[in-house]
C-alpha positions as CSV (number, residue, x, y, z in Angstrom):
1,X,-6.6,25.0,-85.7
2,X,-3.3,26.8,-84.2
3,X,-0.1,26.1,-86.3
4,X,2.1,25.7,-83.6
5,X,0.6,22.5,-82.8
6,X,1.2,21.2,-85.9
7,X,4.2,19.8,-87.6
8,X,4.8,17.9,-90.6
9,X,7.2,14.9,-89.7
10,X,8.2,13.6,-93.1
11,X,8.0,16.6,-95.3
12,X,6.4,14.4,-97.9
13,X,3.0,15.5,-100.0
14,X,-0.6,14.9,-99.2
15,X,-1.9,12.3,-102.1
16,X,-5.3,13.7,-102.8
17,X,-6.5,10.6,-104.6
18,X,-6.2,8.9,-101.1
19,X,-9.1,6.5,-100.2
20,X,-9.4,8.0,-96.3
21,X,-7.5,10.4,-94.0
22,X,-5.6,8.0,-91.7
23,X,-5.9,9.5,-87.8
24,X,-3.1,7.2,-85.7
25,X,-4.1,7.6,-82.2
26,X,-0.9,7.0,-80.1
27,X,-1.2,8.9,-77.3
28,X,-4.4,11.2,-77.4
29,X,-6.7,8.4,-77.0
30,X,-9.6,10.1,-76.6
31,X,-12.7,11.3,-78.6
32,X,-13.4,14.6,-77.3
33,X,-11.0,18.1,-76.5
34,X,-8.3,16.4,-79.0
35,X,-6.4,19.0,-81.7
36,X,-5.2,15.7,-83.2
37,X,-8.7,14.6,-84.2
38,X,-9.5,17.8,-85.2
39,X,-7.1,18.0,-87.6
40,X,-7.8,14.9,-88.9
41,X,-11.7,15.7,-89.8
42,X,-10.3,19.0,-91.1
43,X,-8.3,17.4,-93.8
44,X,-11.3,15.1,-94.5
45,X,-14.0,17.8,-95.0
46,X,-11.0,19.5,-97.1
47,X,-10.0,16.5,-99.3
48,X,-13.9,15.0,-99.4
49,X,-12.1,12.2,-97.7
50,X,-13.7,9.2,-95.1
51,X,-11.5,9.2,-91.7
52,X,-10.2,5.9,-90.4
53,X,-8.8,5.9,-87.2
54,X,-6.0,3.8,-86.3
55,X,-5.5,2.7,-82.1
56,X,-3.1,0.0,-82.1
57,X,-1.6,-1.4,-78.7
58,X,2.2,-3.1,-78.9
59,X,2.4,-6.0,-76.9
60,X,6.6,-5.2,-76.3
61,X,6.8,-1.6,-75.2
62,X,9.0,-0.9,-72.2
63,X,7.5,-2.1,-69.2
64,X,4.8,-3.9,-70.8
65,X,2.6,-5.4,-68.1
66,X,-1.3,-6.7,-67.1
67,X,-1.7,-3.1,-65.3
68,X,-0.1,-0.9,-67.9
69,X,-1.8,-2.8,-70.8
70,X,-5.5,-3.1,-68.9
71,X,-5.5,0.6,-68.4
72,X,-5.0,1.1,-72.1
73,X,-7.5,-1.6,-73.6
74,X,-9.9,0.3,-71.1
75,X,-9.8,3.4,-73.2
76,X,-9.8,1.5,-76.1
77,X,-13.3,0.1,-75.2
78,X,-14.6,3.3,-74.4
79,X,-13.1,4.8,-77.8
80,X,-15.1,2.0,-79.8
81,X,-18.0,3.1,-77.9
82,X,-17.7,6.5,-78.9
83,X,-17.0,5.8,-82.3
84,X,-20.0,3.5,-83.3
85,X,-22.1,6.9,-83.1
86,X,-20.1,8.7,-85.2
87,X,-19.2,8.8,-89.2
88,X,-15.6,7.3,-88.8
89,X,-14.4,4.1,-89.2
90,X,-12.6,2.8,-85.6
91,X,-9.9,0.3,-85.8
92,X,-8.6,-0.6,-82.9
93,X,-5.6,-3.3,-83.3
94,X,-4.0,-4.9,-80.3
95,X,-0.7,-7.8,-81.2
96,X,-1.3,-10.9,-79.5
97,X,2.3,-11.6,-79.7
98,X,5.6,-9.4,-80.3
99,X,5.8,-7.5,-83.3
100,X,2.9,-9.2,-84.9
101,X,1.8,-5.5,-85.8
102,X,4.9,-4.7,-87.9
103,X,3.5,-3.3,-91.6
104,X,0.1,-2.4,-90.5
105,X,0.4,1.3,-90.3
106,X,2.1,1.4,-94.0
107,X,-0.3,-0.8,-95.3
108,X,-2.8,1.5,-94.0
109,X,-0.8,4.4,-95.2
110,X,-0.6,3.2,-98.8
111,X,-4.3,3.9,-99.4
112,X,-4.1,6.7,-96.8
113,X,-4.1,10.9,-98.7
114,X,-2.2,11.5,-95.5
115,X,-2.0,10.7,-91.7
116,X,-2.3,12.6,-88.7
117,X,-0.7,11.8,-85.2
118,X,-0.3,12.5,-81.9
119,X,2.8,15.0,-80.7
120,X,4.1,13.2,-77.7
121,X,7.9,13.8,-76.3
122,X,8.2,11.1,-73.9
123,X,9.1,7.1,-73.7
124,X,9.5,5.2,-76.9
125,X,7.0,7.4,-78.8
126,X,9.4,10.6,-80.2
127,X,11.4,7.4,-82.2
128,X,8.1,5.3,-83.0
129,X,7.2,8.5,-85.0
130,X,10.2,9.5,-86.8
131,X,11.0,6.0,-87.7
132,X,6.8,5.9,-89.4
133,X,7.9,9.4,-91.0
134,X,10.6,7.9,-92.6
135,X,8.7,4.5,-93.8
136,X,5.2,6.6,-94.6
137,X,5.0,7.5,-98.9
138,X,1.9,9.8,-97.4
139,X,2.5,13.3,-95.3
140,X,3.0,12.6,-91.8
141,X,1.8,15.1,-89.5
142,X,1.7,15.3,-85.8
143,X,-0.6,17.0,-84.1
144,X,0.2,18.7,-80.1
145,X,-2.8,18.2,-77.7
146,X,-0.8,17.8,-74.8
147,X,-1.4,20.7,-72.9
148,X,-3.8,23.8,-72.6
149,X,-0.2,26.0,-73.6
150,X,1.4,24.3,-76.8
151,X,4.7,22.6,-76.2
152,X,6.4,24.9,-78.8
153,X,5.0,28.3,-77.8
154,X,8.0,28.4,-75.4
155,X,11.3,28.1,-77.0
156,X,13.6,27.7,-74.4
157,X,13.8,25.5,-71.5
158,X,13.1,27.1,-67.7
159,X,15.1,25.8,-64.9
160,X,12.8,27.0,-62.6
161,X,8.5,26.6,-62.1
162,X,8.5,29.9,-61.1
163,X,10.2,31.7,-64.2
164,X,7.8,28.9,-66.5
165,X,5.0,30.6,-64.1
166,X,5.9,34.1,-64.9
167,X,6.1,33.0,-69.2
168,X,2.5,31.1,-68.6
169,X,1.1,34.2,-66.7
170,X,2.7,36.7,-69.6
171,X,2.1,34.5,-72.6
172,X,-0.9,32.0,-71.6
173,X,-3.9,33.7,-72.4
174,X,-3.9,34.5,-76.7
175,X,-3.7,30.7,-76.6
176,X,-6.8,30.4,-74.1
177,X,-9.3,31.3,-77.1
178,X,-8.0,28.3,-79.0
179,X,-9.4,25.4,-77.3
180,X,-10.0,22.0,-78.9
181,X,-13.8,21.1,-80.4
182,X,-15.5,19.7,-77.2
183,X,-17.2,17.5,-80.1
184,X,-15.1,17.3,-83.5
185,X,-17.5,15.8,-84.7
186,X,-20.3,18.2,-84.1
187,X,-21.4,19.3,-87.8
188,X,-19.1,17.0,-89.3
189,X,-19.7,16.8,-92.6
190,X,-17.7,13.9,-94.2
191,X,-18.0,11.1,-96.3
192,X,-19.4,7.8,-95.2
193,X,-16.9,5.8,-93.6
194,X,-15.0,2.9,-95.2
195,X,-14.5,-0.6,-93.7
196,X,-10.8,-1.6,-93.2
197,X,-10.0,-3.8,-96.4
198,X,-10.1,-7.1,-95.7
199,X,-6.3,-8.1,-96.9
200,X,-5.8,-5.8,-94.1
201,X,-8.0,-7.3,-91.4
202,X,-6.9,-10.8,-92.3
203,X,-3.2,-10.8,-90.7
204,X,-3.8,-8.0,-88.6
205,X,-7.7,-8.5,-87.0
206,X,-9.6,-5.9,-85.3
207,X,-9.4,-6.2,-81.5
208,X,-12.3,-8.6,-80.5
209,X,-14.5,-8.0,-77.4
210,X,-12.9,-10.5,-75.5
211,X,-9.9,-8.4,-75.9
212,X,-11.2,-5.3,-74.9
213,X,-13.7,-6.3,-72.5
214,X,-12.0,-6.5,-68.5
215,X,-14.0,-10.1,-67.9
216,X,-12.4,-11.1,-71.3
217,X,-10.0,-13.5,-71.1
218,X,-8.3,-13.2,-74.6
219,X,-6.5,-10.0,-73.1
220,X,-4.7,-12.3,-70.2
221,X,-3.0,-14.7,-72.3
222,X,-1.6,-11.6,-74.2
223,X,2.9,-12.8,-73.6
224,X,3.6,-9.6,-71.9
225,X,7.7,-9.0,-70.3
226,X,6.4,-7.6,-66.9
227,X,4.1,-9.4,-64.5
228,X,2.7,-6.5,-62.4
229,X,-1.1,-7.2,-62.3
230,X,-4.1,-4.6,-62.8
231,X,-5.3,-2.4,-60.1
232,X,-8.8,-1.7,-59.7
233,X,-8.6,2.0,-61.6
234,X,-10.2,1.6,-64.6
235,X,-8.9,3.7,-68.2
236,X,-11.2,5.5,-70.5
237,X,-12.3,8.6,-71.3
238,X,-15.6,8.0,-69.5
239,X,-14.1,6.7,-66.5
240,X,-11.8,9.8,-66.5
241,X,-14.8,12.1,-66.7
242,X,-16.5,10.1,-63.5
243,X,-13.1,11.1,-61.7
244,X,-13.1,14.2,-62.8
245,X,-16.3,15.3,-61.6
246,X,-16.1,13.3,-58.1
247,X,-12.9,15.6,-57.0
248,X,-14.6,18.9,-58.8
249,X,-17.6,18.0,-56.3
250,X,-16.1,16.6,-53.5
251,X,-12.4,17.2,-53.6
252,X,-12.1,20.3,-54.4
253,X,-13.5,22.3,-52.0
254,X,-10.9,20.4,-49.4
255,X,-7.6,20.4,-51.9
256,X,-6.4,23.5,-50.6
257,X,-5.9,22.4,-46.6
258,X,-5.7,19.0,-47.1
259,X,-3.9,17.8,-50.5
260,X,-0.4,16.9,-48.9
261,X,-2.1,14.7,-45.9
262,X,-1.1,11.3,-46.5
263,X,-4.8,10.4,-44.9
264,X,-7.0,12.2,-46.7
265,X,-8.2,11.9,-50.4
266,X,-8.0,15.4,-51.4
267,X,-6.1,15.2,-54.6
268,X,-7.5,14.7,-58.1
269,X,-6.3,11.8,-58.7
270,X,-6.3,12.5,-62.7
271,X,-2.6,11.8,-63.6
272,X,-3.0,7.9,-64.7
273,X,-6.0,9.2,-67.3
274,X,-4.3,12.6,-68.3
275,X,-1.0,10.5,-69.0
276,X,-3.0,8.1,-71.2
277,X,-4.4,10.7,-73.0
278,X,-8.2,9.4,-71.7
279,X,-9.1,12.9,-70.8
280,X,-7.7,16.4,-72.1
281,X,-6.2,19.4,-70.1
282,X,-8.4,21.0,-71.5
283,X,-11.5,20.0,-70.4
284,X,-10.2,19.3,-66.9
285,X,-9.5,23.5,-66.7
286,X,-12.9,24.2,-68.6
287,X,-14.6,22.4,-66.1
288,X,-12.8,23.9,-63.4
289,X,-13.3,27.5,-64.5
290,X,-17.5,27.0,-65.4
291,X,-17.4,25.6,-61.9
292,X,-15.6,29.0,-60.8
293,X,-17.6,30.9,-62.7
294,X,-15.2,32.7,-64.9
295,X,-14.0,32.7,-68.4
296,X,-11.1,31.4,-69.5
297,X,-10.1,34.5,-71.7
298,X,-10.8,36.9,-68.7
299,X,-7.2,35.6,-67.1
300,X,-5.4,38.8,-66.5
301,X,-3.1,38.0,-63.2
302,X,-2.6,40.4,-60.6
303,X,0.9,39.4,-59.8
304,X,3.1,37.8,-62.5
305,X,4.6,35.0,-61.0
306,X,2.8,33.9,-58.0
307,X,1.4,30.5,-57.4
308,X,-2.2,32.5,-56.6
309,X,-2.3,34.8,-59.6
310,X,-4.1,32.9,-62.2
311,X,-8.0,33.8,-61.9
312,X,-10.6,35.1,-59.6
313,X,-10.9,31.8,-57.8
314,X,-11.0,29.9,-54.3
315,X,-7.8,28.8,-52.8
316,X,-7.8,25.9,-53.8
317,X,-9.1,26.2,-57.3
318,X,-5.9,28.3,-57.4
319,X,-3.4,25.6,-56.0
320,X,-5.1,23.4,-58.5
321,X,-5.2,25.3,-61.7
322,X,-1.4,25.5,-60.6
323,X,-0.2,22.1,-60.5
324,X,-2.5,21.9,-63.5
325,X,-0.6,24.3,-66.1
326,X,2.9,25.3,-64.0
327,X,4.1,21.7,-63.0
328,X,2.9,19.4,-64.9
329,X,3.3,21.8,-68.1
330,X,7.2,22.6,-67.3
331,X,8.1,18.7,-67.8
332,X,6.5,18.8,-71.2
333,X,8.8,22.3,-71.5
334,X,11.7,20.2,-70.9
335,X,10.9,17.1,-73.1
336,X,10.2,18.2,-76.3
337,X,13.5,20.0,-76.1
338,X,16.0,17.9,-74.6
339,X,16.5,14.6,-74.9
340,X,18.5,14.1,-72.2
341,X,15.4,15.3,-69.6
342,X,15.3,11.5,-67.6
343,X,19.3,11.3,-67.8
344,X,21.5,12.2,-64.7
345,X,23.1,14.6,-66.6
346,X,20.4,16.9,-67.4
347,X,20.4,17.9,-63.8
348,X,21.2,22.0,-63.1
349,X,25.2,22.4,-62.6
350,X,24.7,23.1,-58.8
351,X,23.1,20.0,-58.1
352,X,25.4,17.4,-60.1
353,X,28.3,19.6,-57.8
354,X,26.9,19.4,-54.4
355,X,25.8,15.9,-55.2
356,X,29.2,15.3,-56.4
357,X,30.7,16.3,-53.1
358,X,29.0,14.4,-51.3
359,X,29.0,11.2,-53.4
360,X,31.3,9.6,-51.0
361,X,29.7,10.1,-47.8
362,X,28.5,6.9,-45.6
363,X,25.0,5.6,-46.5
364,X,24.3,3.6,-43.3
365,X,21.6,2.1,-44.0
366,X,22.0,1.5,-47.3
367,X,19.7,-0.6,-50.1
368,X,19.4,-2.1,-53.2
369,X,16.8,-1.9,-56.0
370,X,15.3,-5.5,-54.6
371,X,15.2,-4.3,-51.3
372,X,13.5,-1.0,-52.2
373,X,11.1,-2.9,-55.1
374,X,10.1,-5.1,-51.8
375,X,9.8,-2.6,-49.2
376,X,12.1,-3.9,-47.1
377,X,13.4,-1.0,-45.6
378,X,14.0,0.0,-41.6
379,X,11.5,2.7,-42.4
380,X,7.9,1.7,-42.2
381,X,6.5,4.9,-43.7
382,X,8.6,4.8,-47.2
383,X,7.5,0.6,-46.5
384,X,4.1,1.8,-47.1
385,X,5.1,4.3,-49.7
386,X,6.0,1.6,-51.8
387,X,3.2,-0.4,-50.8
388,X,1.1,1.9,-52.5
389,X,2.7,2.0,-55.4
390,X,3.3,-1.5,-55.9
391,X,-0.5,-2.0,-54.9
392,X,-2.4,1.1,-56.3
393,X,0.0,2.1,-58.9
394,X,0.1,5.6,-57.2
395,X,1.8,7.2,-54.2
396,X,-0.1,10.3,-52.2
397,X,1.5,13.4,-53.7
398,X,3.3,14.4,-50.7
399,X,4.2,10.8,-49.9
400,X,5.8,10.5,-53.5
401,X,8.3,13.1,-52.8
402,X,9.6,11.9,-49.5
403,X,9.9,8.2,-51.8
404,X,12.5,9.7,-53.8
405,X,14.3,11.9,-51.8
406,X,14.9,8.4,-49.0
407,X,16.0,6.6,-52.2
408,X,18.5,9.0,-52.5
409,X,19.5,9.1,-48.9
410,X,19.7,4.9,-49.2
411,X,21.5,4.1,-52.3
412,X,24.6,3.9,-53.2
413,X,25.4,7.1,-55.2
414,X,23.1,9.5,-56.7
415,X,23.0,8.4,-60.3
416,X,22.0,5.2,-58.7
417,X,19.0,6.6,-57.0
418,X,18.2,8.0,-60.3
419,X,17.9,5.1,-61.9
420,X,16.2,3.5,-59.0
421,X,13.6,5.8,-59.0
422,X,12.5,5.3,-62.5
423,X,12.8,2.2,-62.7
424,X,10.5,1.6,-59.7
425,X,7.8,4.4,-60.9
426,X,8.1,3.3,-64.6
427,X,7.1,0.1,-64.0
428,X,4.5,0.3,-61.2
429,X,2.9,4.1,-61.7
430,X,-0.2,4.3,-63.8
431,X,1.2,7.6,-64.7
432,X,5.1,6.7,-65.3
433,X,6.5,7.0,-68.0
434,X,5.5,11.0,-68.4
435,X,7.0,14.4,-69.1
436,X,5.7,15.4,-65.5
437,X,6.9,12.0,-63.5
438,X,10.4,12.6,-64.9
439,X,9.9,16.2,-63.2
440,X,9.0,14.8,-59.9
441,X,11.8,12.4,-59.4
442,X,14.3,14.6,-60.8
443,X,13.1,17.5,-58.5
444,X,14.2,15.4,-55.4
445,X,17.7,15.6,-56.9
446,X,17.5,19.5,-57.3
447,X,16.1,20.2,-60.7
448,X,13.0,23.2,-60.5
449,X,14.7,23.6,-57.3
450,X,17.2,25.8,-55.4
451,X,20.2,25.3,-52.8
452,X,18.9,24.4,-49.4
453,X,21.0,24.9,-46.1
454,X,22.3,23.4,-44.2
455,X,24.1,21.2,-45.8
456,X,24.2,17.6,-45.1
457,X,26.0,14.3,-45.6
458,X,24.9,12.8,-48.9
459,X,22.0,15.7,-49.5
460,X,24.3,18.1,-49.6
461,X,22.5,21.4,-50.5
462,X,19.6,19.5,-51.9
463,X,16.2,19.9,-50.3
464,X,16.2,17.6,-47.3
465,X,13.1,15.9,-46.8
466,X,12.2,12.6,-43.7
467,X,9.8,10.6,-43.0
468,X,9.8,11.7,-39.1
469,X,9.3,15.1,-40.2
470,X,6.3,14.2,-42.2
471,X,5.1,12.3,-39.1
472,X,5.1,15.3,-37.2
473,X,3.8,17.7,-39.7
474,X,0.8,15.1,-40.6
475,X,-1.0,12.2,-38.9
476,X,0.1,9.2,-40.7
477,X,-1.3,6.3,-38.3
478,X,-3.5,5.4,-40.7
479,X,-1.9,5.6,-43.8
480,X,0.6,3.2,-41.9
481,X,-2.1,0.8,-41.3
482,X,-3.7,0.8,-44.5
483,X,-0.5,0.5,-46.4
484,X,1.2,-2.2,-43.6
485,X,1.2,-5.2,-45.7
């Protein structure tokens, strides 16, 4: 188990005498390629300890909605699934109205030797954790499994993807021996489970099926702040594995050519179930390289630095294992180091200037957040853009960029595109709310980037980007038509 994914929140000691090892699954939710449930079974073979594991849903998070809270009781199905094979005691606890869950995880700590978490820098979770650190009489630990690098083997932040490329090239590979357990569970040898005491289960009850189950009806009358209905993706770890191996199979060999064409289906399509925790980094790149045909230890790049240089690979297996580890990587680089990374502020000094300049230059058109959150723009490709979103809880990869950088072009200054921008993708995206959709947004106001020329009213020296030029670089017609109402 690498150290350097583990810290100890509270500083507090590890009761031996415990009744269980207490696993809180909060943003791992997974039963497979998961350092936090490693850990967990580590201390129980240790301590001759049962493990109880703890999945709780909070019915007044941030954005709170039917599609957010859907995906999420998905993987919680598929987690009890996975758990009635194995020696562990699954609890999964979902309020039926706010802050009904308040005092469940310390009254599951007080008979706890310890409890392991998940290491998550993003939304609400970072305080959810310190605040049960500080209420917990039991060791808090939490455990990284957010990414095939750990968060903290890179000390600084990097302003750029290429110099995070060039550390990841340099420094990636002694941690490439030190993936999770496929199976934790695999040899396990730990005592027999424990049922949840039954002063517990009285005022906080186990999620029934008619909770869990998507033709439940329990689960709808659930008083949620958001209205924003389900889509037809479906969470879980098993479901994440299906999509997995359709774009391994299918996708893949086509990712290379045609990822940024609006029309075609060439991208994974993994962020909504990567963001959930419903499948690992890991096992997407394991999968990946056994398909390839190489090791994962044998990475020894040719060129430090270059978007190509990761193993003996097809093109697009290449682009792929890119966006895989560089991008989506450098937003967890940021996160767990600043807390300022979805704040205007946090943007690099040229940007906030050029930006600055040009903050009083004419918007003609110009929108508001209703107008945008309605697609009621004069531009019937960001129209269907937002269509998407609003529909799919997505946006094509390509298509997502030009979003934000219109936003910016439409609103009234760019702090107000900013918050715009999250606001809309927090609240619609399956995978909002994440280290790496904080990257994207705040990319099309210059961060990870560089100065672009020519300069231009309201862009300034930030990348320009249109939805004519994307018309004449790909065909749209029928991303247009599929996306027109």
């Amino acid at each position: 188990m690498p150290a350097l994914r583990i810290r100890s929140v509270n500083g507090k000691e590890v009761r031996g005498q415990g009744d269980y090892v207490l696993y809180w699954m909060i943003a791992h939710r997974r039963s497979r390629y998961n350092f936090s449930l490693q850990r967990a079974l580590d201390w129980c073979r240790e301590l001759d300890r049962p493990l109880v594991i703890l999945e709780a849903l909070r019915s007044g998070y941030p954005h709170a909605s039917p599609r957010l809270h859907r995906f999420v009781l998905d993987g919680m199905r598929a987690n009890r699934d996975a758990f009635e094979k194995q020696p562990v005691t699954y609890y999964p606890y979902v309020e039926r109205e706010k802050d009904a869950g308040q005092g469940l995880l310390e009254a599951l700590g007080e008979r706890a030797a310890l409890v392991v978490t998940d290491d998550y820098p993003c939304f609400f979770l970072p305080r959810m954790i310190e605040a049960a650190g500080s209420k917990l009489e039991r060791r808090l630990e939490a455990v990284d499994s957010n990414g095939v690098l750990p968060m903290r083997a890179a000390e600084k932040v990097y302003l750029r993807a290429y110099d995070f490329r060039r550390f990841l090239h340099r420094n990636l590979r002694e941690h490439l021996a030190e993936f999770p357990l496929e199976d934790p569970f695999e040899g396990a040898d730990i005592p027999k489970p424990e049922d949840v005491p039954g002063k517990i289960l009285k005022p906080w009850p186990a999620a029934s099926d008619d909770v869990l189950e998507r033709d439940g009806k329990a689960w709808r009358k659930i008083p949620l702040a958001g209205d924003v209905p389900p889509t037809d993706d479906e969470g879980g770890q098993e479901q994440g594995r299906k999509v997995l191996e359709e774009f391994l199979e299918s996708r893949l060999p086509r990712y290379a050519e045609e990822r940024n064409q609006p029309e075609s289906d060439a991208a994974s399509g993994l962020s909504p179930w990567l963001h959930f925790g419903h499948v690992s980094p890991h096992e997407v790149l394991r999968e990946l390289l056994e398909q390839e045909g190489v090791e994962a230890v044998s990475l020894r790049p040719e060129k430090i630095g270059k978007t190509h240089s990761w193993w003996d690979m097809s093109e697009g297996s290449q682009e792929f294992t890119d966006q895989l580890l560089t991008w989506r990587e450098l937003g967890f680089n940021m996160c767990w180091q600043r807390d300022d990374y979805m704040e205007y502020e946090s943007l690099p000094e040229w940007a906030r200037e050029t930006l600055a300049e040009h903050a009083s230059d004419e918007r003609d058109p110009g929108y508001e957040l209703e107008e945008f959150e309605a697609a009621e723009t004069h531009d019937e490709l960001w129209n269907a853009a937002q269509r998407q979103l609003v529909r799919e809880g997505r946006i094509h990869n390509y298509m997502r960029m030009v979003w934000g950088k219109k936003i910016l072009e439409w609103s009234e200054s760019p702090q107000r595109a900013a918050e715009i921008m999250i606001q809309l993708n927090d609240k619609y995206a399956l995978d909002g709310r994440d280290p790496n959709s904080y990257s994207g947004i705040f990319w099309c106001l210059g961060r990870y980037d560089r100065a672009w020329g020519p300069e231009r009213a309201v862009f300034g020296k930030i990348r320009y980007m249109s939805s004519e030029n994307t018309a004449r670089k790909f065909s749209v017609k029928g991303y247009l038509e599929k996306y027109s109402e």
